[in-house]
C-alpha positions in Angstrom: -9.7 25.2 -9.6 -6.6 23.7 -12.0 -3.9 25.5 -13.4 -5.7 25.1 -17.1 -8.5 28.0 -15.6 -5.7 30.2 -14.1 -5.0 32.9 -16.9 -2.7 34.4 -14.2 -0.3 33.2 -11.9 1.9 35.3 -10.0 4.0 34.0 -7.3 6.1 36.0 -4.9 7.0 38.8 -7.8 9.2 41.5 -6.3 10.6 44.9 -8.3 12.8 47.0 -6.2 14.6 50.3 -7.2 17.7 50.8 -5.0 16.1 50.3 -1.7 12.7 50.6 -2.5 10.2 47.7 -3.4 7.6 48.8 -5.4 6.4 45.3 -5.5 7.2 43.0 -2.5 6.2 39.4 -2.7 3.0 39.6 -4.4 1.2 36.4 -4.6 -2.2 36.3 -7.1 -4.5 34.3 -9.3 -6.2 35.4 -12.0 -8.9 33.2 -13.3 -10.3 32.6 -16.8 -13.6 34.6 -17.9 -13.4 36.8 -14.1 -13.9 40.3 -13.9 -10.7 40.7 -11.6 -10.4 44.2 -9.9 -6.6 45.1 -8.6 -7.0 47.9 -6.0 -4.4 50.5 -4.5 -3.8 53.5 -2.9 -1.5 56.3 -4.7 1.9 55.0 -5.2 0.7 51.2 -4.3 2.6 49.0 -7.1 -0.4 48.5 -9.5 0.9 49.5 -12.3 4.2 48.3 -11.5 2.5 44.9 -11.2 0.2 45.2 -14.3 3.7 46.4 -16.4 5.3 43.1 -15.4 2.4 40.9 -16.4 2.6 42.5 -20.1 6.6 42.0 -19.7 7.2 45.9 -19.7 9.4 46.0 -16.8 11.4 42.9 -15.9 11.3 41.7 -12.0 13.7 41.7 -9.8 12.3 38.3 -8.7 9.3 36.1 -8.7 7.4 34.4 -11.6 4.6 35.8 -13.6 2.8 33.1 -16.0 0.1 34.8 -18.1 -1.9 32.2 -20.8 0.3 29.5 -19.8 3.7 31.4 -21.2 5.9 33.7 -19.3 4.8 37.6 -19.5 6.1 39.2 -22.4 6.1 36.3 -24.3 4.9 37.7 -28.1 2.3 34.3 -28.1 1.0 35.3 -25.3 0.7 39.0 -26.3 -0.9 38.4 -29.5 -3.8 36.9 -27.1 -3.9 40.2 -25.0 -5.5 43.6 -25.4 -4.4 46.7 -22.9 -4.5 50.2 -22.0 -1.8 50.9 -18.8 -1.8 54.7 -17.3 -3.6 56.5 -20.2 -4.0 55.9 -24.0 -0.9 57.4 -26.3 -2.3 58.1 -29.8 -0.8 60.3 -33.1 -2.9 63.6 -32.1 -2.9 64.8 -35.9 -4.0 61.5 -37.0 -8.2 60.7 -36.7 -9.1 58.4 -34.3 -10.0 55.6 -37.2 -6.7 56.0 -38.4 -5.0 55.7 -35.1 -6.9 52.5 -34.7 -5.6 51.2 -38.6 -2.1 52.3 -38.0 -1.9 50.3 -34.5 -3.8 47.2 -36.3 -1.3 47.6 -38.7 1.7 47.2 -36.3 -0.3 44.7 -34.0 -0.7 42.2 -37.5 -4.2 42.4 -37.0 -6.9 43.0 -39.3 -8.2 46.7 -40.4 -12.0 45.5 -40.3 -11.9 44.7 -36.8 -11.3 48.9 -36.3 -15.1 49.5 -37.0 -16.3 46.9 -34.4 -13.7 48.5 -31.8 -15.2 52.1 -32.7 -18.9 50.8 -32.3 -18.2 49.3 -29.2 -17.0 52.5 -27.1 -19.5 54.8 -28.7 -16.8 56.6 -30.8 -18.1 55.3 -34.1 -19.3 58.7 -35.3 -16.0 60.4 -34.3 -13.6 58.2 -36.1 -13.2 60.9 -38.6 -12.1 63.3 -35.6 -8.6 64.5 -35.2 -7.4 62.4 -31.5 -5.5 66.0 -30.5 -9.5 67.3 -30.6 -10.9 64.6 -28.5 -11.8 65.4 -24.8 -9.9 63.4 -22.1 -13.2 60.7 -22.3 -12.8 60.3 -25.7 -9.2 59.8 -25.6 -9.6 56.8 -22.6 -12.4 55.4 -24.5 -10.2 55.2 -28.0 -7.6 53.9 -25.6 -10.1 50.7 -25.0 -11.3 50.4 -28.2 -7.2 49.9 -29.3 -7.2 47.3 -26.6 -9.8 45.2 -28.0 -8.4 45.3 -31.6 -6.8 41.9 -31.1 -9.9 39.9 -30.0 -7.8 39.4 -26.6 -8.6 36.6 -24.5 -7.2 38.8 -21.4 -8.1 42.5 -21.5 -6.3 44.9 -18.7 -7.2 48.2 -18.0 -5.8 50.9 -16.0 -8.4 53.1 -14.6 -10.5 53.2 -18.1 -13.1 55.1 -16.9 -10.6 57.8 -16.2 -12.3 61.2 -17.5 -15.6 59.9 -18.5 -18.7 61.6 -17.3 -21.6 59.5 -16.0 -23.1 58.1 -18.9 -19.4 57.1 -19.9 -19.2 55.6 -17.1 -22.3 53.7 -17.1 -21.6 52.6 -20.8 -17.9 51.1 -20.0 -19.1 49.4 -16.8 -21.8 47.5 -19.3 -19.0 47.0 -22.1 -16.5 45.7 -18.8 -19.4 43.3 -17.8 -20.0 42.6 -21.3 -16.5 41.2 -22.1 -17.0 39.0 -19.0 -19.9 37.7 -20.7 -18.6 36.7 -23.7 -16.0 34.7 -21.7 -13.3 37.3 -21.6 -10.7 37.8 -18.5 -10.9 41.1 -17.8 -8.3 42.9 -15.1 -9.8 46.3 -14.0 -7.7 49.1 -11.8 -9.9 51.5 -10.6 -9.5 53.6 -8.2 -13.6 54.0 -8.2 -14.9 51.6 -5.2 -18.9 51.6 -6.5 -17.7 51.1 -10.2 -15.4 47.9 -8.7 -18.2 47.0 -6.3 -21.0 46.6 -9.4 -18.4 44.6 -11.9 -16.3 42.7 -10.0 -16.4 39.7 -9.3 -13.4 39.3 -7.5 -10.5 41.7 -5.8 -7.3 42.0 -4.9 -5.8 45.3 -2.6 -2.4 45.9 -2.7 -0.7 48.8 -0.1 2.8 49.3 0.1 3.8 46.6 -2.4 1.8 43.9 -1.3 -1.4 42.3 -1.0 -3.4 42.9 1.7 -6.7 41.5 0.9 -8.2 39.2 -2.0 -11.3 37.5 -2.2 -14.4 38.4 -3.4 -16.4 41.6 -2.9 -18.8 40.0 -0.8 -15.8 38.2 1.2 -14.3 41.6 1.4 -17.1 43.3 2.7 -17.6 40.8 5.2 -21.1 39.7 6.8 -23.9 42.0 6.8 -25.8 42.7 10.1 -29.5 43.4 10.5 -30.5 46.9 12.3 -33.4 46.6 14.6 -34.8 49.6 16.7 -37.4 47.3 19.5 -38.5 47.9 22.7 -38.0 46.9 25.5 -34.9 46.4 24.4 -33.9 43.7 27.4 -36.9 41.2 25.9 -35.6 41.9 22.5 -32.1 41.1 23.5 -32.6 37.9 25.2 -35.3 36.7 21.9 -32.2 37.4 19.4 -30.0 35.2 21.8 -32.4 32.7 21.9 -32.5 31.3 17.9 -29.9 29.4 17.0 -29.9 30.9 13.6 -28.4 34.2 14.9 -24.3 34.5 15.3 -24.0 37.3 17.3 -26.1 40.2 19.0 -24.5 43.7 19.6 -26.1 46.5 21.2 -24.9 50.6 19.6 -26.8 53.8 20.3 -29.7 51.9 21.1 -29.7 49.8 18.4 -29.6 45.8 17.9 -27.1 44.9 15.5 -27.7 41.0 14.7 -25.3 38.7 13.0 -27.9 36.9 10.6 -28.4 35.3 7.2 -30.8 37.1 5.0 -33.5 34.9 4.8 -33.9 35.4 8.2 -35.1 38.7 8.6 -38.9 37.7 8.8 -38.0 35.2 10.9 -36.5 37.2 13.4 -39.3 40.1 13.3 -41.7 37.4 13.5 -40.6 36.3 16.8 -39.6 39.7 18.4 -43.3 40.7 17.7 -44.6 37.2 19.5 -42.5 38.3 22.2 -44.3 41.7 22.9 -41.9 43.5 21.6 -42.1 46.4 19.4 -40.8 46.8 16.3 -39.8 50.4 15.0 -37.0 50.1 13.0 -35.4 47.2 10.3 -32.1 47.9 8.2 -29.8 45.5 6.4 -26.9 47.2 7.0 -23.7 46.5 4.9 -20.6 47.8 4.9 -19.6 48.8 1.3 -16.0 48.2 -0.5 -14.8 51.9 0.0 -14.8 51.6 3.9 -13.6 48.4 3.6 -10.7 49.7 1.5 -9.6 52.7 3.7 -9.5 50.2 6.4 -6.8 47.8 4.8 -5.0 50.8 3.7 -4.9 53.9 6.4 -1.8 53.3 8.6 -1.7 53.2 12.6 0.9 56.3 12.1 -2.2 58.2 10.9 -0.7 59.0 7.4 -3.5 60.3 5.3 -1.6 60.2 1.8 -2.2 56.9 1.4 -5.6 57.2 1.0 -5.1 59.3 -2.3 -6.1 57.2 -5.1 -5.1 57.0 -8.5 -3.8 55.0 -11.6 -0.1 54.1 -10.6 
């Protein structure tokens, strides 16, 4: 991967406050046309992080490069779209008029406020008041001002904050969507599933830095295939007789096999010409939540970490 397919390069980007580093030495590449999800616990250094790519909060040290410019840089800005820890909106103004008013400023065109609308499913409301919008409505007009600018780069903090289900399902299609039409999108969630379905790659930051980055499936790890067989000695000893299998464990009973996933007929084919008897099959795989909790609960047992949410 070169440099020209890297929207964003960070590299080593610190922001302390007197003796505390809300950011400390994060390292991360984001790449053009991903769905990128950035991943924390309460109090993590996401949006710290996310304020310092738009050039909102200057480091204390590190560089940022977003589109090939240094964050903040207004060339780069005109390329990128935005909505960081909650939409802020003129509550006696209608939401169509919020949306002209912030074209307006942004130097954009007014005709691309209808588009915006459409595309969160707030086009019938424009004529609304924003100060009689419910908390969904407000994060949805919050996208729609993001994607005024026909941004290359779209970031969003926790956008399906306040949405109920069917808000959530249409912004996780509009998020994918974007993707598709060769958009980089940066998603903080603190919703494991919603990251799990759109992502295609993560990042999980815990006490200023980065813990874990890769892709879901990397993060999730291998999957194991759950058999219930008896006798369970003959069954052993068939598993550690392909060479196709990695590893064989044995919990509560069951067989848990290391093992690709075209090889699950293959390995139920030869347990049954071995005599033995098949009861139970389960792909089991460990989803991004546990994986989460696990890079970020502490060994001193501190629970408060766990505590999502969009900071």
């Amino acid at each position: 991967m070169t440099a020209v397919d890297d929207v964003v390069q960070i590299r080593d980007l610190t922001k302390t406050y007197g003796s505390l580093a809300a950011v400390d030495g994060v390292s991360l590449t984001v790449r053009r046309g991903e769905v990128f999800g950035f991943l924390g616990p309460n109090g993590a250094g996401k949006t710290t992080t996310l304020r310092m790519l738009l050039g909102l909060i200057r480091p204390t040290s590190g560089t940022v490069s977003v589109l090939g410019r240094a964050a903040g840089d207004p060339k780069s800005l005109r390329r990128i779209g935005s909505l960081i820890e909650g939409p802020g909106f003129y509550p006696y103004l209608t939401g169509g008029t919020n949306l002209r008013t912030i074209a307006r400023y942004a130097g954009v065109p007014a005709s691309g406020v209808g588009p915006a609308l459409e595309a969160v499913g707030l086009a019938d409301r424009a004529g609304d008041k924003f100060g009689s919008y419910s908390l969904g409505m407000k994060q949805r007009l919050g996208v729609a001002a993001a994607l005024l600018k026909d941004p290359e780069l779209v970031i969003l903090d926790e956008p399906t904050n306040g949405l109920d289900p069917q808000g959530m399902r249409d912004m996780r299609e509009l998020i994918v969507d974007l993707g598709r039409q060769g958009r980089t999108v940066i998603l903080s969630s603190h919703l494991m599933g919603e990251v799990q379905q759109i992502c295609e790659r993560v990042a999980v930051i815990d006490r200023g830095r980065i813990v874990s980055e890769g892709t879901v499936e990397q993060l999730r790890g291998e999957t194991e295939l759950e058999l219930v067989a008896t006798p369970s000695d003959t069954a052993l000893a068939t598993l550690r007789a392909l060479t196709f299998v990695e590893r064989v464990r044995v919990e509560d009973g069951r067989l848990l096999v290391s093992v690709g996933v075209r090889h699950t007929a293959e390995i139920t084919r030869a347990l049954v010409h071995a005599g033995v008897s098949v009861t139970g099959v389960r792909r089991a795989e460990r989803e991004l939540e546990d994986v989460f909790f696990d890079l970020t609960t502490h060994h001193d047992g501190s629970t408060d970490q766990k505590e999502l949410s969009h900071v």
